[in-house]
ROTITI-566475 format. One record per residue (C-alpha): x, y, z; residue number from 1. Coordinates in nm, 4 decimals. Layout:
N
+----------+----------+----------+-----+
:        X :        Y :        Z :   k :
+----------+----------+----------+-----+
:        X :        Y :        Z : NUM :
...
+----------+----------+----------+-----+
! end
This chain:
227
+----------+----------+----------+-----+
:        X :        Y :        Z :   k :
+----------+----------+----------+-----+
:   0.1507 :   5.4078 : -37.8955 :   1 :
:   0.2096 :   5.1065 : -38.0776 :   2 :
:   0.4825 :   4.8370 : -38.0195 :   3 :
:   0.7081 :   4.9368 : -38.2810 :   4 :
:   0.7308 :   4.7465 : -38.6225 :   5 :
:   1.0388 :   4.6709 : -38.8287 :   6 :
:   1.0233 :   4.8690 : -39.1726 :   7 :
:   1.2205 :   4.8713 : -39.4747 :   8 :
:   1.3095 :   5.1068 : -39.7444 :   9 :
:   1.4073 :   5.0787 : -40.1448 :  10 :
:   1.5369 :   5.3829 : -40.3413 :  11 :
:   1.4490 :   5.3343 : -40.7275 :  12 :
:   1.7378 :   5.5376 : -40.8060 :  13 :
:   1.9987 :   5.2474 : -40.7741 :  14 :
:   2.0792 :   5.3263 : -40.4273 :  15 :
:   1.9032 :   5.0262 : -40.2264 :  16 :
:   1.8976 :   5.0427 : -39.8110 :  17 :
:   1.7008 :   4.7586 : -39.6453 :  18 :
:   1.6628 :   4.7060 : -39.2914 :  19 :
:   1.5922 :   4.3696 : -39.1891 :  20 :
:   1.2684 :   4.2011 : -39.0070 :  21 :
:   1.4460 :   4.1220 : -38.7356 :  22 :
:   1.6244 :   4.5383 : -38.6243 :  23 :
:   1.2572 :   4.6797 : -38.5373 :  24 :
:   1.3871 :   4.9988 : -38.6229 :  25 :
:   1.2461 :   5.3066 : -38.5903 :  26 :
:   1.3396 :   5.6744 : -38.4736 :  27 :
:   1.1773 :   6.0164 : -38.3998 :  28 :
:   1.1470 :   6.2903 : -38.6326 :  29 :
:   0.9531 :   6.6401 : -38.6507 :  30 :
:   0.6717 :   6.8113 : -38.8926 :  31 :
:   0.8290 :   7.0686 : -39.1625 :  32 :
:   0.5045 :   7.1914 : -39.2022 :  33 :
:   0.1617 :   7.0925 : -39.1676 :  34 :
:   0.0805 :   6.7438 : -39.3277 :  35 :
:  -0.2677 :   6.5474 : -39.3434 :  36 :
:  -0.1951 :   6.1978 : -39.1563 :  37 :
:  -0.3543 :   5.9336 : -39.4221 :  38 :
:  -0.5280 :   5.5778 : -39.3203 :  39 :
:  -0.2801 :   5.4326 : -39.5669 :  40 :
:   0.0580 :   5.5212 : -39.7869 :  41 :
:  -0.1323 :   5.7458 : -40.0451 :  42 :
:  -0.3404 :   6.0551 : -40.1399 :  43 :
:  -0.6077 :   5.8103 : -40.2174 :  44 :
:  -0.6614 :   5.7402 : -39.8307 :  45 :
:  -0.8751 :   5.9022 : -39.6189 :  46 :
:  -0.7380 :   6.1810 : -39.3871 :  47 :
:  -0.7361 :   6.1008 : -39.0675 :  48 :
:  -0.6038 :   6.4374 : -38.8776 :  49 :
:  -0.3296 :   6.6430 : -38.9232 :  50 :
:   0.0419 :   6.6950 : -38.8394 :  51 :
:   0.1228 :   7.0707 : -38.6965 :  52 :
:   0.4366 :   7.2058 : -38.8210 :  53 :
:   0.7112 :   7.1029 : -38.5782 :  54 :
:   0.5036 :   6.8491 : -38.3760 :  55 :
:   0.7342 :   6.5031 : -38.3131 :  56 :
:   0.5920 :   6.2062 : -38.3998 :  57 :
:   0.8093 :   5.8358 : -38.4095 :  58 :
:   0.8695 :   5.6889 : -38.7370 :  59 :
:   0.7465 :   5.2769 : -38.7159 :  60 :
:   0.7896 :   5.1943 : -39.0824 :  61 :
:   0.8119 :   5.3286 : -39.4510 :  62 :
:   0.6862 :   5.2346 : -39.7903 :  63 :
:   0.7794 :   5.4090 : -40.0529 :  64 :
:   0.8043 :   5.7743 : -39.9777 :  65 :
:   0.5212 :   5.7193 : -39.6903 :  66 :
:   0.5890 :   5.6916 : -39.3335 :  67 :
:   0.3737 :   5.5120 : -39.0693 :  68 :
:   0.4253 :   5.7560 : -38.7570 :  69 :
:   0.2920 :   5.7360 : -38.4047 :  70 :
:   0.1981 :   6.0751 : -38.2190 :  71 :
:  -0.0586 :   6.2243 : -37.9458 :  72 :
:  -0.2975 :   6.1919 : -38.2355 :  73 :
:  -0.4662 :   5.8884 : -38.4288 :  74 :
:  -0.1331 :   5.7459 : -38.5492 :  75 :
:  -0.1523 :   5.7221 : -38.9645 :  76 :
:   0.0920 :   5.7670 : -39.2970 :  77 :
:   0.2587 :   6.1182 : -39.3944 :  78 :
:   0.4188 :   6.1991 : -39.6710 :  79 :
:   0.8432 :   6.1547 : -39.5785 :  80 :
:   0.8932 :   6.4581 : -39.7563 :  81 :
:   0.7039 :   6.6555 : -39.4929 :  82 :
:   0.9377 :   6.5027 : -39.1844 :  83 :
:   1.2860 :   6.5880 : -39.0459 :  84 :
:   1.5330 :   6.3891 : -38.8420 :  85 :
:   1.4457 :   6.4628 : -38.4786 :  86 :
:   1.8392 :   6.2908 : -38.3836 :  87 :
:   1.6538 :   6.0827 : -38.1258 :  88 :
:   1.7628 :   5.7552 : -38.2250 :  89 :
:   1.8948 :   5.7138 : -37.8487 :  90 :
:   2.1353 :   5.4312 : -37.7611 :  91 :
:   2.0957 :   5.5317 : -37.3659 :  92 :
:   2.1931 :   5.8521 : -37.1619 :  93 :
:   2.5300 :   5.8332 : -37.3201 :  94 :
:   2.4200 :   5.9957 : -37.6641 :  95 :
:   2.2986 :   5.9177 : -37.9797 :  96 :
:   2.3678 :   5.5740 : -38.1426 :  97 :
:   2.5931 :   5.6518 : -38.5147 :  98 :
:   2.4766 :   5.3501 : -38.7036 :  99 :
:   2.1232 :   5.4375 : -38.5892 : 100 :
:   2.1851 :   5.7676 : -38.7381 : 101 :
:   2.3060 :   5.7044 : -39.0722 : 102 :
:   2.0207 :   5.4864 : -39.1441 : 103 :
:   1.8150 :   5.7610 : -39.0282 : 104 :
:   1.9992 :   6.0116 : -39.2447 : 105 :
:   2.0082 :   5.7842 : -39.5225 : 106 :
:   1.6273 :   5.7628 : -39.5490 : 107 :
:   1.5576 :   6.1116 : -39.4745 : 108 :
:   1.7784 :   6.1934 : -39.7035 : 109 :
:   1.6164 :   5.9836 : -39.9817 : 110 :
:   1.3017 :   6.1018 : -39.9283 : 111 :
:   1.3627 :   6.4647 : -39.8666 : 112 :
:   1.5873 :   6.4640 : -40.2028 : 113 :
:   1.2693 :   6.4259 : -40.3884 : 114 :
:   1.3654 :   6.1091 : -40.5033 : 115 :
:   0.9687 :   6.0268 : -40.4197 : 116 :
:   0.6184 :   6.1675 : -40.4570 : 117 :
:   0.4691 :   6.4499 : -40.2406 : 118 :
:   0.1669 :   6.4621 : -40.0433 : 119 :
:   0.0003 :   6.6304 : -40.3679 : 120 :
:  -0.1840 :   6.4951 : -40.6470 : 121 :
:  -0.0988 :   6.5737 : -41.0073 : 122 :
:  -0.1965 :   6.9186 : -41.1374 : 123 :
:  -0.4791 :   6.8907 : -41.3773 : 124 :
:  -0.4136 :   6.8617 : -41.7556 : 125 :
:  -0.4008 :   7.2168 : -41.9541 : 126 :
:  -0.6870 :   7.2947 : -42.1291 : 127 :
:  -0.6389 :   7.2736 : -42.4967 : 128 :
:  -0.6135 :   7.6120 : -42.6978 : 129 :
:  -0.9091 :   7.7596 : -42.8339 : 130 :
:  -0.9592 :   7.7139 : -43.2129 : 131 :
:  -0.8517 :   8.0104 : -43.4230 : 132 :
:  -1.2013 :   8.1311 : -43.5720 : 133 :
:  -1.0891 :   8.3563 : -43.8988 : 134 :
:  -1.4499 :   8.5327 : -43.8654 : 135 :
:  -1.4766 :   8.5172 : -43.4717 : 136 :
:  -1.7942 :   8.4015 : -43.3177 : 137 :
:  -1.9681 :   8.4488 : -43.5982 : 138 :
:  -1.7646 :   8.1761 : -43.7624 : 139 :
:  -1.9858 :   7.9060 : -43.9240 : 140 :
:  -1.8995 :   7.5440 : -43.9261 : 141 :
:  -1.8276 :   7.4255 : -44.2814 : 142 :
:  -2.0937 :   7.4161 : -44.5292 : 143 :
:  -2.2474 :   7.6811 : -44.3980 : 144 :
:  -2.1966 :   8.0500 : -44.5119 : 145 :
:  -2.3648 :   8.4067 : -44.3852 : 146 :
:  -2.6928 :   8.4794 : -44.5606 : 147 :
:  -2.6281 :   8.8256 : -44.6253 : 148 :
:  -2.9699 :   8.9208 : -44.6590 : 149 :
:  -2.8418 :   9.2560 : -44.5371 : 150 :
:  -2.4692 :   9.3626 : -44.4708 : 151 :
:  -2.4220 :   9.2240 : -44.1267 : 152 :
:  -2.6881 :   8.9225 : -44.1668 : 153 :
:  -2.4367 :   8.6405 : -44.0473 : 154 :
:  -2.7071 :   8.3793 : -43.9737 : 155 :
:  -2.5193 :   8.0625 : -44.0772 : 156 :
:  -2.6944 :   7.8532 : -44.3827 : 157 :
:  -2.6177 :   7.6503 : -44.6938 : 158 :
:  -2.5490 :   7.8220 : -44.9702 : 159 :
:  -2.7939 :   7.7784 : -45.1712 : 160 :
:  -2.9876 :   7.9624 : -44.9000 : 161 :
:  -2.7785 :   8.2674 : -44.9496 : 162 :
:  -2.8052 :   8.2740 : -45.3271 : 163 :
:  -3.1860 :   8.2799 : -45.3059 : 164 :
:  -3.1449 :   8.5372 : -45.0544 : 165 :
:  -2.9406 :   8.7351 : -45.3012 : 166 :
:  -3.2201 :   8.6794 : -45.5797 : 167 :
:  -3.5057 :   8.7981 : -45.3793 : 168 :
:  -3.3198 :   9.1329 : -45.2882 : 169 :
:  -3.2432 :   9.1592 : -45.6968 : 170 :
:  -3.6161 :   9.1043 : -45.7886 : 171 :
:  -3.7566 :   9.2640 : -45.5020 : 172 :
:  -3.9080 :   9.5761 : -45.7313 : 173 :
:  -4.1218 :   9.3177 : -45.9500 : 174 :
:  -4.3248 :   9.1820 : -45.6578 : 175 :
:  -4.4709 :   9.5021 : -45.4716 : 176 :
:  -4.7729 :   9.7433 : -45.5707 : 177 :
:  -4.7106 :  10.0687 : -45.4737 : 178 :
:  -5.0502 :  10.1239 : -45.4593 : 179 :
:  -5.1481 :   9.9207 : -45.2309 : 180 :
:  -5.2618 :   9.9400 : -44.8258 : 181 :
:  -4.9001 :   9.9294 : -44.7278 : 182 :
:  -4.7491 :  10.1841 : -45.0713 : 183 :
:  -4.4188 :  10.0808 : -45.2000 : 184 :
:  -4.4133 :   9.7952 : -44.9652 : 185 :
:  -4.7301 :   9.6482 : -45.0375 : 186 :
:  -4.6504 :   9.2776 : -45.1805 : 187 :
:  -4.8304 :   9.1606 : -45.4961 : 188 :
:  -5.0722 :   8.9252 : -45.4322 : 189 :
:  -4.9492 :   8.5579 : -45.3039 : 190 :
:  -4.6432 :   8.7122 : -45.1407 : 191 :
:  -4.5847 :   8.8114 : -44.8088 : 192 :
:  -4.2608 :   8.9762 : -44.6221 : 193 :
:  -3.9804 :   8.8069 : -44.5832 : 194 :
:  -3.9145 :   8.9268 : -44.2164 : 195 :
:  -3.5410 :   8.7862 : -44.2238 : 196 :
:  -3.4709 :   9.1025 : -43.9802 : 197 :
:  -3.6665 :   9.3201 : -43.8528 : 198 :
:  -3.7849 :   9.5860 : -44.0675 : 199 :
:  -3.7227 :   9.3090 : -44.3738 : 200 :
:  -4.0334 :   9.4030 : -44.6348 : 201 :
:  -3.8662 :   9.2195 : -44.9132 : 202 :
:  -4.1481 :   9.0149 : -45.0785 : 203 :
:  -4.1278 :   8.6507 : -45.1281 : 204 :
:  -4.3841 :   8.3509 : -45.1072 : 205 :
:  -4.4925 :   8.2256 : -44.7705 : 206 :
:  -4.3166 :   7.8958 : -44.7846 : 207 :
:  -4.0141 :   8.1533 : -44.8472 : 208 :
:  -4.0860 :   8.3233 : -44.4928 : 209 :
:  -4.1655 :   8.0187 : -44.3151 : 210 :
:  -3.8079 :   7.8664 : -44.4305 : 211 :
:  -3.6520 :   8.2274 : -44.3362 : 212 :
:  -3.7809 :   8.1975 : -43.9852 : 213 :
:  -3.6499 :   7.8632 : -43.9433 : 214 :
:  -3.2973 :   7.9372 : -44.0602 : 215 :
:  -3.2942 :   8.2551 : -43.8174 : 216 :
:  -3.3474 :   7.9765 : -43.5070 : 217 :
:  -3.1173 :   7.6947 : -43.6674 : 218 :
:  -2.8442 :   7.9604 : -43.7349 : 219 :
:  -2.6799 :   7.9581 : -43.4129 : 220 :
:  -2.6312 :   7.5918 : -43.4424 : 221 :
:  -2.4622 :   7.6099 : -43.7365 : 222 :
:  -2.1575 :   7.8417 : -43.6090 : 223 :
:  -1.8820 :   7.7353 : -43.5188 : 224 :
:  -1.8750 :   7.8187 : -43.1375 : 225 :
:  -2.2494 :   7.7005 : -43.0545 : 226 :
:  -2.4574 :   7.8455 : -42.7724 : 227 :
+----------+----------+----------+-----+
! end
């Protein structure tokens, strides 16, 4: 192990207990549980090994609620809150030494308070609620409307779209010649199916279709909740 280093020890609570360069303190304690042992005083550091539940390590120095410990290991930082008293502080075969053991206590008790930080970084931010969509998925961003070219037609577009969408269904008799290769769906001459859906043999010009098809891929853009 190490020759042992004086440490020191501030509680931002307005209790303040400093040990002084000169006492090269330090005293045994045990593992509550098992604890990484950090290359430095901080989650940030690398790990490197770990502390087994009740293994006893000697406490060299503290910063914070970190504690510089020496054991059979690679000796490293772990968290203070992870690390009892071990009431080793010997001052020879006698017994233990008191004042040792209230400025053992004292920072134990400081740090296992939870005056400090644990081992553990900060759980993540929660995700912010969903929007409240009055028409679900099918909700389309403003501006945009369903075409309603059918009931249930919810491709999203301006709406001037729909209206025109409206007054091809409402002229839709005037542009078909029932005698033609195709009977009551047979367009007029210079119009073609509209094809907004399948099975859509409402008769417009081809410019018409052309736009259709292009609203059916924008559409999805346009909602709300975009693919």
């Amino acid at each position: 192990m190490n020759t042992l280093n004086p440490f020191s020890l501030v509680v931002a609570t307005g209790f303040g207990l400093a040990v002084s360069a000169g006492a090269a303190l330090a005293f045994d304690a045990v593992a509550t549980s098992d604890v990484n042992v950090r290359s430095g005083p901080g989650v940030n550091y690398a790990r490197v090994s770990v502390l087994n539940r009740g293994e006893a390590v000697n406490v060299v120095e503290c910063q914070g609620s970190w504690c510089f410990v020496e054991q059979s290991g690679p000796d490293g930082w772990v968290s203070g809150h992870y690390l009892a008293d071990a009431g080793s502080n010997g001052a020879g075969a006698g017994g233990s030494d008191p004042a040792a053991d209230a400025v053992v206590g004292a920072i134990l008790g400081a740090i296992l308070g939870g005056v400090l930080s644990h081992d553990s970084a900060p759980p993540p931010p929660a995700p912010p609620a969903p929007p409240v969509l009055p028409y679900g998925p099918d909700t389309c961003v403003p501006g945009y409307v369903w075409r309603d070219a059918i009931p249930g037609d919810h491709v999203c577009v301006t709406p001037d779209r729909r209206t025109a969408a409206a007054h091809e269904n409402a002229i839709a008799g005037s542009r078909v010649n029932p005698a033609g290769a195709y009977g009551p769906n047979t367009c007029v001459a210079g119009f073609v199916w509209r094809e907004a859906y399948s099975g859509d043999v409402v008769c417009v010009t081809g410019a018409r279709r052309t736009a259709v098809h292009q609203e059916n891929i924008d559409g999805p853009s346009h909602r709300v909740l975009a693919p």
